[in-house]
N, C-alpha and C positions, 0 to 999 in steps of 0.2 A: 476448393475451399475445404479446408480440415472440420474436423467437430472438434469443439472441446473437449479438454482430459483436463476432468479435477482431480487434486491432490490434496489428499488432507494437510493441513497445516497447523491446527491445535482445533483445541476442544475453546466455546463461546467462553467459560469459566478463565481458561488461561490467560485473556485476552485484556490488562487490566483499561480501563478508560483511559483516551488521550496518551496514550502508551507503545508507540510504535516497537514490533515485532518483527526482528530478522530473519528470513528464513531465505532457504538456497531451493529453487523447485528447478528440474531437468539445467543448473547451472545458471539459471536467471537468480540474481538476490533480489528478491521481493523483501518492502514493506509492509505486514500486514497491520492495520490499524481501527481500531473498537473506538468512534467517536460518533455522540449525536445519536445514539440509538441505531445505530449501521458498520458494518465492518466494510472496510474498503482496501485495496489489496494496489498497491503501486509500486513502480520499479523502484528498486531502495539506491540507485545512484544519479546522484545530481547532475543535470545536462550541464550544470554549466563549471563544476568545480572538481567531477567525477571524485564526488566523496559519498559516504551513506547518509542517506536522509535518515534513516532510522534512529542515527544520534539526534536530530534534531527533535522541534518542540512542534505540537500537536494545538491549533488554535483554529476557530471559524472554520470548520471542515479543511482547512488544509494544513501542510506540513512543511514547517521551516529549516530550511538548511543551514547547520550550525556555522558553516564557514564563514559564507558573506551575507546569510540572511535571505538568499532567494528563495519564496514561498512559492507552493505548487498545492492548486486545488485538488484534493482527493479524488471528485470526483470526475476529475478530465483530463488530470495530468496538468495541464497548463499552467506555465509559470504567473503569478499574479504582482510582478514587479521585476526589477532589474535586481540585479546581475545577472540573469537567466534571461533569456528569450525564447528556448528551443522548449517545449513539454518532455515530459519523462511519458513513460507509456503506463497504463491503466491496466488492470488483471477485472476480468469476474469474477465474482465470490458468491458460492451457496452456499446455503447453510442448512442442516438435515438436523430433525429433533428441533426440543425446545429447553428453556433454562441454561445453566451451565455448563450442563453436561454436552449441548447442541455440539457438532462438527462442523468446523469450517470448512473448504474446502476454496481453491485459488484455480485458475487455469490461467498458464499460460502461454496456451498454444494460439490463440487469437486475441490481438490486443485489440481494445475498444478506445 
């Protein structure tokens, strides 16, 4: 079993609320997203329409897929309705410092 390797990914400040953030780590597109007081870091393509979630809207800790509407809990991945059946996978995220200036940081070398 590997250890993780974080990678920064922006600063806590960059990160606006409800606001999903696209980024590319080792060629995985993660969604990184600042809701409810917690950043949560999830694959940014939809299991079931292979589009970016990242377009999508940001409600009740999870994130909806602008296509057909399939929502996926941030924090497990798992789809919370149909069109989706499959989960998308989940990333850790630390976060070093405090305020806006804090650093995020994703790994995803081990999915949870």
């Amino acid at each position: 079993m590997s250890a993780d390797t974080f990678v920064r990914v922006a600063a806590l400040g960059d990160l606006e609320e409800d606001t999903p953030k696209r980024v590319e780590i080792d060629g995985t597109p993660v969604s990184v997203i600042r809701t409810e007081g917690e950043v949560f870091a999830i694959n940014d393509i939809c299991s079931h329409a292979n589009v970016s979630l990242s377009e999508g809207e940001v409600e009740d800790c999870s994130i909806e897929c602008w296509l057909h509407g399939s929502s996926f809990d941030l924090r497990t991945g798992k789809p919370n309705g149909l069109p989706a059946t499959r989960p998308v996978p989940v990333y850790p995220v630390k976060i070093e410092g405090e305020g806006p200036e804090a650093t995020v940081f994703v790994s995803v070398t081990q999915e949870s």
